[in-house]
One Martini backbone bead per residue (centre of mass of N, CA, C, O) as a GRO file, in nm:
protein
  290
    1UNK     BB    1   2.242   0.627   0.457
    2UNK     BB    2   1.924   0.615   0.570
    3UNK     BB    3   1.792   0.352   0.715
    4UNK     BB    4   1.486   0.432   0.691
    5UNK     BB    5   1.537   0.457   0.338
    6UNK     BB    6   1.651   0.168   0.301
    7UNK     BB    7   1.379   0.038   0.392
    8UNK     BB    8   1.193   0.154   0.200
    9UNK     BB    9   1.330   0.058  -0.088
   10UNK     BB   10   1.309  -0.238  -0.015
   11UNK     BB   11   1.010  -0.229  -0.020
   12UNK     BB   12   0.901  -0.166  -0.278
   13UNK     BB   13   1.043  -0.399  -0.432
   14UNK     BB   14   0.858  -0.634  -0.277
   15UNK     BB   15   0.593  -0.494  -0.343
   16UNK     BB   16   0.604  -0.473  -0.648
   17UNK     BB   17   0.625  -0.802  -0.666
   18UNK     BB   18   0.345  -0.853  -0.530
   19UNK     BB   19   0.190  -0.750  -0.765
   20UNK     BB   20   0.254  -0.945  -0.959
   21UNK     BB   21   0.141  -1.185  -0.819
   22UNK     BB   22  -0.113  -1.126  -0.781
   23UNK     BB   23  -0.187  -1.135  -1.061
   24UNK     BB   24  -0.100  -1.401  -1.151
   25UNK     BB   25  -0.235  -1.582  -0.980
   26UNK     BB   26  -0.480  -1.454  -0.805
   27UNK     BB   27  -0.735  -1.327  -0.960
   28UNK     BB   28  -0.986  -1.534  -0.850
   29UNK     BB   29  -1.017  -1.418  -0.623
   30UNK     BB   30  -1.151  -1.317  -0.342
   31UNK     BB   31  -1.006  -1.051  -0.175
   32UNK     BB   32  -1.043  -1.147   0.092
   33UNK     BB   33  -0.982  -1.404   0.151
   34UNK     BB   34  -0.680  -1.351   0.030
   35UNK     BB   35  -0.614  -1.189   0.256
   36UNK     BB   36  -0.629  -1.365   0.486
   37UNK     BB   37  -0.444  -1.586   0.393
   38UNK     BB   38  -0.179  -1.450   0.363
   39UNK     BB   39  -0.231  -1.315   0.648
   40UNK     BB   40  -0.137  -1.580   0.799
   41UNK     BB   41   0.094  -1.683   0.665
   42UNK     BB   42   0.237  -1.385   0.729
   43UNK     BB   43   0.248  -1.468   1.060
   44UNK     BB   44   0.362  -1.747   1.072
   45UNK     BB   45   0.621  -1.643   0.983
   46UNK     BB   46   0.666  -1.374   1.209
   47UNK     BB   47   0.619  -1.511   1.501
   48UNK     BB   48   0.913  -1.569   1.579
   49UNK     BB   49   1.000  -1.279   1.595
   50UNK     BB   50   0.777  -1.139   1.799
   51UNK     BB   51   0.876  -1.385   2.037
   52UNK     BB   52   1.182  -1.266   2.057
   53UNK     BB   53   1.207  -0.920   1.971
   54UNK     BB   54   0.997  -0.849   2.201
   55UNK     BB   55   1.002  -0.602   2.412
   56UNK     BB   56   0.760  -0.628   2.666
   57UNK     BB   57   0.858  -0.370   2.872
   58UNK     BB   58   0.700  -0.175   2.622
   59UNK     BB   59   0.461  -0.256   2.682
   60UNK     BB   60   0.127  -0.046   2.695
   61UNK     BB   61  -0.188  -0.119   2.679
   62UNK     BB   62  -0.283  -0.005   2.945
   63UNK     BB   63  -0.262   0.350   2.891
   64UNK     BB   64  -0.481   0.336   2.655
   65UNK     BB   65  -0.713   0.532   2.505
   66UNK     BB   66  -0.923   0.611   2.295
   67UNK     BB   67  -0.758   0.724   2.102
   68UNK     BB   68  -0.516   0.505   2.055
   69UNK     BB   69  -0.724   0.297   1.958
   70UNK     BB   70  -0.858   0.475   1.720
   71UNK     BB   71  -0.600   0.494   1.563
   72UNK     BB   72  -0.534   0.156   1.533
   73UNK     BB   73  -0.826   0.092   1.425
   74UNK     BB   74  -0.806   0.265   1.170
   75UNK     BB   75  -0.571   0.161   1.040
   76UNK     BB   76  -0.645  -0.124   1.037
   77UNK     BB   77  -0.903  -0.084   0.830
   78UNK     BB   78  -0.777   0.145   0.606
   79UNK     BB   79  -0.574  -0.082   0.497
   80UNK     BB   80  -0.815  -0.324   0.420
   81UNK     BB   81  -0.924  -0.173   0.222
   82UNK     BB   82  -0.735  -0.074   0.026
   83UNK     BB   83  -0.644  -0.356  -0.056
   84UNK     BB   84  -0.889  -0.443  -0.158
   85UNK     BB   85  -0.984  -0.244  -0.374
   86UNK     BB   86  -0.736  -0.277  -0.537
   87UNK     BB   87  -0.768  -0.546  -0.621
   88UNK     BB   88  -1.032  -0.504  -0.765
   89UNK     BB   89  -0.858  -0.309  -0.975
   90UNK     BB   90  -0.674  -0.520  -1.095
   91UNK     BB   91  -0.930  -0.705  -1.183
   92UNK     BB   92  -1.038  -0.504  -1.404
   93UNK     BB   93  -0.762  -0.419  -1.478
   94UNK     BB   94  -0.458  -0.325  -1.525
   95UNK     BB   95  -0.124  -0.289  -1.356
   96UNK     BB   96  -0.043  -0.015  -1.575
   97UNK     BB   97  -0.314   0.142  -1.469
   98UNK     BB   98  -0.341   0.116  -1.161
   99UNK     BB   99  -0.094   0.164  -1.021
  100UNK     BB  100  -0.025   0.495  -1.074
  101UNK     BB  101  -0.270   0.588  -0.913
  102UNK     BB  102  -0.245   0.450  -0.633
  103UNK     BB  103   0.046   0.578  -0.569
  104UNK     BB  104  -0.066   0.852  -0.490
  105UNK     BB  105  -0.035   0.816  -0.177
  106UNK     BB  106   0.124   1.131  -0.079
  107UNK     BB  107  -0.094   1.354  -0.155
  108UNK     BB  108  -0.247   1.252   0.105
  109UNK     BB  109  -0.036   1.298   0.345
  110UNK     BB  110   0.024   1.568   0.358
  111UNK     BB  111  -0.242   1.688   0.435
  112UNK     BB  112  -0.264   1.516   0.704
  113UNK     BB  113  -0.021   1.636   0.833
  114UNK     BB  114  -0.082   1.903   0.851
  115UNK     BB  115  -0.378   1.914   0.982
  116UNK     BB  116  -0.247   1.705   1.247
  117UNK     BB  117   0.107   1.741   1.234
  118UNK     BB  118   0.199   2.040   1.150
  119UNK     BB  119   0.290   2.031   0.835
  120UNK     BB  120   0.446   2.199   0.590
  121UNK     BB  121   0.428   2.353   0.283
  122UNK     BB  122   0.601   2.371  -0.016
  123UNK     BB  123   0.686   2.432  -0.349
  124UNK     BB  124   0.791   2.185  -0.413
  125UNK     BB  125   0.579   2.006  -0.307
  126UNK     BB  126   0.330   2.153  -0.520
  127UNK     BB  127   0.464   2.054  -0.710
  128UNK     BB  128   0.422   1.757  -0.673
  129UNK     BB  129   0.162   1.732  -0.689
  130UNK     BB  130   0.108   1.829  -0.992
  131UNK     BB  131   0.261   1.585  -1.103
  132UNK     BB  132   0.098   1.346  -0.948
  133UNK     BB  133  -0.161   1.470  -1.151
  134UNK     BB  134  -0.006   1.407  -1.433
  135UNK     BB  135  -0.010   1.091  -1.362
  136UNK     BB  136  -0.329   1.047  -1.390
  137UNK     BB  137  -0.321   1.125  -1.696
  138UNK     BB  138  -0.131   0.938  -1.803
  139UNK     BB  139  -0.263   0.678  -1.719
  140UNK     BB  140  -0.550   0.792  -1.898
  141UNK     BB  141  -0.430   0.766  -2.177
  142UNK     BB  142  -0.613   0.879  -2.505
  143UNK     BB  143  -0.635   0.866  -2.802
  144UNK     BB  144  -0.893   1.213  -2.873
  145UNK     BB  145  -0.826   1.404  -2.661
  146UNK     BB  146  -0.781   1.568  -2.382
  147UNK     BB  147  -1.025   1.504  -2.195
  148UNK     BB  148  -1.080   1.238  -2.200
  149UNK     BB  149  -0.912   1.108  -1.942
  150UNK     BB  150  -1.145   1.274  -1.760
  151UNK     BB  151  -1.339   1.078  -1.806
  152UNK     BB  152  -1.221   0.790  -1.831
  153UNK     BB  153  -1.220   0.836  -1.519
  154UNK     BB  154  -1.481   0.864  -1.419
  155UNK     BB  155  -1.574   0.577  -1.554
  156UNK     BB  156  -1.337   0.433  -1.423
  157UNK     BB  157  -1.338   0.174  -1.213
  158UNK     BB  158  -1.040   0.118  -1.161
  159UNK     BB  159  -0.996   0.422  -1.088
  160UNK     BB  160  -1.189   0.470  -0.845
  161UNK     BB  161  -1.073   0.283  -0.650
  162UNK     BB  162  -0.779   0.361  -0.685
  163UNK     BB  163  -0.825   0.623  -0.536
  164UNK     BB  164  -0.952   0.502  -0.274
  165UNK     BB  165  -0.717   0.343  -0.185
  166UNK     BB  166  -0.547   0.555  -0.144
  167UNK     BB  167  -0.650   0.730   0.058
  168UNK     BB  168  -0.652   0.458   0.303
  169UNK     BB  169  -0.327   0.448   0.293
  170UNK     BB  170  -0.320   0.727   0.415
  171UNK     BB  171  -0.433   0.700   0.657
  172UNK     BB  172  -0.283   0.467   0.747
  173UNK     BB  173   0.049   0.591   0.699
  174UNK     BB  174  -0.059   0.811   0.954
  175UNK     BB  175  -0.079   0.564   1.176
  176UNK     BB  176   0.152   0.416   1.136
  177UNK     BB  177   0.326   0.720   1.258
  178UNK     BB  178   0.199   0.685   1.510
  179UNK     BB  179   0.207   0.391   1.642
  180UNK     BB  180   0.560   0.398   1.616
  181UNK     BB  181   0.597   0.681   1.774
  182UNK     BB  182   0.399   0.809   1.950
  183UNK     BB  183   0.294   0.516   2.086
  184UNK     BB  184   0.559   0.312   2.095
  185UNK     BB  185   0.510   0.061   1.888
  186UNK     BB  186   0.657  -0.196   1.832
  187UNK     BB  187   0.752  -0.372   1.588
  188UNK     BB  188   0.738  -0.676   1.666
  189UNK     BB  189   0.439  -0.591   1.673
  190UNK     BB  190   0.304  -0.505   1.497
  191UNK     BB  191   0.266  -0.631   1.252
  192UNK     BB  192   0.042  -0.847   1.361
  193UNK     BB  193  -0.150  -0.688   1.422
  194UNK     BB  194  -0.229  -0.579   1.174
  195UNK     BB  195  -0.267  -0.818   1.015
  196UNK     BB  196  -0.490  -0.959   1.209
  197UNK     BB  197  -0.669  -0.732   1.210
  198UNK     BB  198  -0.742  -0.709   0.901
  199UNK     BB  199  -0.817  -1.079   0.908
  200UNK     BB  200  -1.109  -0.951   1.096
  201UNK     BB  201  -1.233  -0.773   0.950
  202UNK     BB  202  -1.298  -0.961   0.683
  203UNK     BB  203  -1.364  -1.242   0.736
  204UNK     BB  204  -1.670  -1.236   0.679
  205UNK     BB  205  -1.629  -1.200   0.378
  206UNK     BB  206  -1.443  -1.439   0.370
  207UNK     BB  207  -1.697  -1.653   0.415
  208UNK     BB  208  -1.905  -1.548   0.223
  209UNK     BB  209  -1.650  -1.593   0.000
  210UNK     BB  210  -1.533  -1.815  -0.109
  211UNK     BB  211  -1.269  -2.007  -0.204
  212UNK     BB  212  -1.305  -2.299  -0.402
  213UNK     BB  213  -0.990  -2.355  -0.455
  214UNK     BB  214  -0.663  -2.418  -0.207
  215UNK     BB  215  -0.478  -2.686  -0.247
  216UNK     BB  216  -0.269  -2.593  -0.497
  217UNK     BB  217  -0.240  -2.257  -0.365
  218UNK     BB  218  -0.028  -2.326  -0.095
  219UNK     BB  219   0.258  -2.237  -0.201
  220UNK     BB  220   0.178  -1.949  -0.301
  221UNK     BB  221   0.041  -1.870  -0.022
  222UNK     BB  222   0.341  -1.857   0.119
  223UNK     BB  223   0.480  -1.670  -0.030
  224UNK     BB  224   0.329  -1.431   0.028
  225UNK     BB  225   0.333  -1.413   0.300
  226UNK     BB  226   0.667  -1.385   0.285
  227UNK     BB  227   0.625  -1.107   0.126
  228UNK     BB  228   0.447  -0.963   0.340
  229UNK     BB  229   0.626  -0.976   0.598
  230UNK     BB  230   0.864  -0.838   0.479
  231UNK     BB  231   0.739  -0.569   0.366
  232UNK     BB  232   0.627  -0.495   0.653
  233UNK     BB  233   0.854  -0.470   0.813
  234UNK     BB  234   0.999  -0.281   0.632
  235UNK     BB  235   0.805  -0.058   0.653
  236UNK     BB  236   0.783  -0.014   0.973
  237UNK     BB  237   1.069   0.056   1.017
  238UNK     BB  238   1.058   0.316   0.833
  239UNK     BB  239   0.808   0.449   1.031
  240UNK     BB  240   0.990   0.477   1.285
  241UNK     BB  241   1.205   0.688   1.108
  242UNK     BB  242   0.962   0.819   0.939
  243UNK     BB  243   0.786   1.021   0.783
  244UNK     BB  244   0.555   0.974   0.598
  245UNK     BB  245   0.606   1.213   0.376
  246UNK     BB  246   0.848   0.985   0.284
  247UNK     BB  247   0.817   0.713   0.299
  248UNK     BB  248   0.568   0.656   0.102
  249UNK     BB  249   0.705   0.769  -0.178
  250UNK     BB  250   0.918   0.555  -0.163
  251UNK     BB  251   0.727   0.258  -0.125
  252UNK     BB  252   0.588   0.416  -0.411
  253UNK     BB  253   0.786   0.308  -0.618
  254UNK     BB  254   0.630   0.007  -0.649
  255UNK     BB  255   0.514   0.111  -0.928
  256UNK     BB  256   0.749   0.059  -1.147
  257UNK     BB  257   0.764  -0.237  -1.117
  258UNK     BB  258   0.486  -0.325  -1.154
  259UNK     BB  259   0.461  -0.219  -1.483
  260UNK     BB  260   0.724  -0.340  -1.597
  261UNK     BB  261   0.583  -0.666  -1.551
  262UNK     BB  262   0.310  -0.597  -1.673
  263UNK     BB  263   0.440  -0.522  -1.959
  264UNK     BB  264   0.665  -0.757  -1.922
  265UNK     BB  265   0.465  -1.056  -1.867
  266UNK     BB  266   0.181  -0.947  -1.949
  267UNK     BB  267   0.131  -0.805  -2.155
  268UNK     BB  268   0.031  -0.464  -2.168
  269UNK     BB  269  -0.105  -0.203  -2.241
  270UNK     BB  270   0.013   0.072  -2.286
  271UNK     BB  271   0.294   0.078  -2.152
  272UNK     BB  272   0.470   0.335  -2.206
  273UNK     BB  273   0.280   0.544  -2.063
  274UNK     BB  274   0.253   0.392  -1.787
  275UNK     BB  275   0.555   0.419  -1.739
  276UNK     BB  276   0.525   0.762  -1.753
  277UNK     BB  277   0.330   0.752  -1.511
  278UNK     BB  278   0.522   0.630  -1.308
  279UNK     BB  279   0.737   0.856  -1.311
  280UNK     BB  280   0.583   1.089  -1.235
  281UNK     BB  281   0.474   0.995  -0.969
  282UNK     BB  282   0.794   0.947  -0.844
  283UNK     BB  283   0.863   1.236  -0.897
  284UNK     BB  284   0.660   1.376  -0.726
  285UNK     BB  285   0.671   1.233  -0.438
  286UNK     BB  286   0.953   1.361  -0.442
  287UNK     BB  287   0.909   1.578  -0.396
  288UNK     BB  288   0.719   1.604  -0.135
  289UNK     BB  289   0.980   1.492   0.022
  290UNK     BB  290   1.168   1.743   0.017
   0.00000   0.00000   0.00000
C-alpha cells in the first residue's frame, strides 16, 4: 500500500471518532470558542514534534512572495470557516444526517483542481461527481414523494451550512496540496501553522462569545486536542504525498465513522438512509479519486 493512502485511510477514522466526540460532548459550546480551546491543546500535544523534527533549514518563508503568503492565508482562513460552519451543522442537525452532505467535498476538490492545476476529469470521475450528489439526495430522503428531499434540502439550515462547509474544505484541500507539495512547506512545521493560524482568525469570535464554563471539561478538551493534533499529523502527511482529489475522498471515508456512532450510541433517526447515503457518497468520491 502506498504510505500516502495509509497515512489518509488511518486519518479518517481518528477524525471519525473526533465528529463523534464532538457532538457528544460539546454540543453547548460555541463553535469558535471550541475551535479555538481545542486547537490550542492541540499546539500543546504537537509542539514537542514540530521542535525537535522540523528541519530548520528547509524553512524559507522569507522567499515568499504575495502569492505564496495568500495561499497560505487563505487555506488557513477557508479550514476555520469550514470547521465552524459544520460545527454549527451538527449543532442543529443529527451527525447522520449533516455528515453524508458534508463530506462529499471531493466533488469539489476535482473542479478546483482542473482549473488551477490542470488536473483531467475523466468519465470515471463524472461517474464519481453523480454518485456523490445522489448521496446527498438519499441524505435528505423523506418519504413523501420525490422531490420532498429538494425542498427539503433547500430549506434546511443544517444541510446549507453542510454543504457551504464542504466548498471551504474543498478550497482547504487544494491550498493544503499546495503548500506542502509546490511551496514545499515541512510536515511538522504546516501542523501548528495551519492550526495556531485558524485559532487566530476565530479568536475575537470566541471572545466575544465564550463558553460559560470549561473547568470541568478541560480533561475532554484536551483529549479533542491530543485527537486534532493526530488527525492534522496524519491528514498532512498524506496531502505532502498524495493529489489533493485522492488524499480528500479517502480521509472524508470518515462518514462512515461518523454516521455509525451518530446512529448506534446517539440513537439519531433515520439511521439506515443516512447510512446507505454515507456508503453512496464513499462509493462516489472512490470513483472521482481512480
Amino acid at each position: 500500500m502506498d504510505a500516502g493512502l495509509g497515512f489518509a485511510i488511518v486519518a479518517a477514522f481518528v477524525w471519525g471518532f473526533y465528529i463523534y466526540v464532538l457532538k457528544r460532548s460539546f454540543s453547548g459550546y460555541p463553535p469558535a470558542a471550541l475551535t479555538v480551546l481545542i486547537n490550542t491543546f492541540a499546539i500543546a500535544w504537537y509542539l514537542p514534534v514540530s521542535l525537535t523534527r522540523t528541519d530548520r533549514s528547509a524553512v524559507a518563508f522569507g522567499g515568499f512572495g504575495l502569492l505564496e503568503v495568500g495561499v497560505v492565508v487563505l487555506t488557513i482562513v477557508s479550514t476555520a470557516a469550514a470547521f465552524v460552519l459544520f460545527l454549527r451543522a451538527i449543532a442543529q442537525g443529527d451527525v447522520s444526517y449533516v455528515t453524508p452532505i458534508n463530506k462529499i467535498v471531493p466533488m469539489f476538490v476535482l473542479p478546483l483542481e482542473i482549473l488551477f492545476l490542470g488536473q483531467l476529469l475523466t468519465p470515471l470521475q463524472v461517474t464519481g461527481v453523480v454518485v456523490a450528489t445522489l448521496a446527498v439526495y438519499v441524505a435528505n430522503y423523506d418519504p413523501g414523494g420525490f422531490f420532498r428531499p429538494f425542498v427539503k434540502a433547500a430549506r434546511s439550515r443544517p444541510a446549507q451550512l453542510a454543504l457551504v462547509s464542504a466548498m471551504c474544505y474543498a478550497v482547504s484541500d487544494l491550498g493544503k496540496r499546495v503548500s506542502l507539495q509546490e511551496l514545499a512547506i515541512p510536515e511538522t512545521l504546516w501542523v501548528p501553522l495551519l492550526l495556531s493560524g485558524v485559532a487566530v482568525v476565530l479568536l475575537p469570535s470566541a471572545i466575544r462569545n465564550p463558553p460559560s464554563e470549561i473547568r470541568a471539561d478541560l480533561p475532554k478538551l484536551a483529549i479533542g486536542g491530543a485527537m486534532v493534533a493526530l488527525g492534522e499529523h496524519l491528514t498532512t502527511l498524506a496531502f505532502a504525498l498524495l493529489p489533493a482529489s485522492i488524499a480528500s475522498p479517502v480521509i472524508n471515508t470518515q462518514a462512515i465513522i461518523a454516521v455509525v456512532l451518530g446512529g448506534i450510541l446517539l440513537g439519531e433517526r433515520y439511521f439506515r438512509i443516512r447510512l446507505v447515503a454515507a456508503v453512496l457518497a464513499v462509493v462516489g468520491v472512490t470513483l472521482i479519486a481512480v
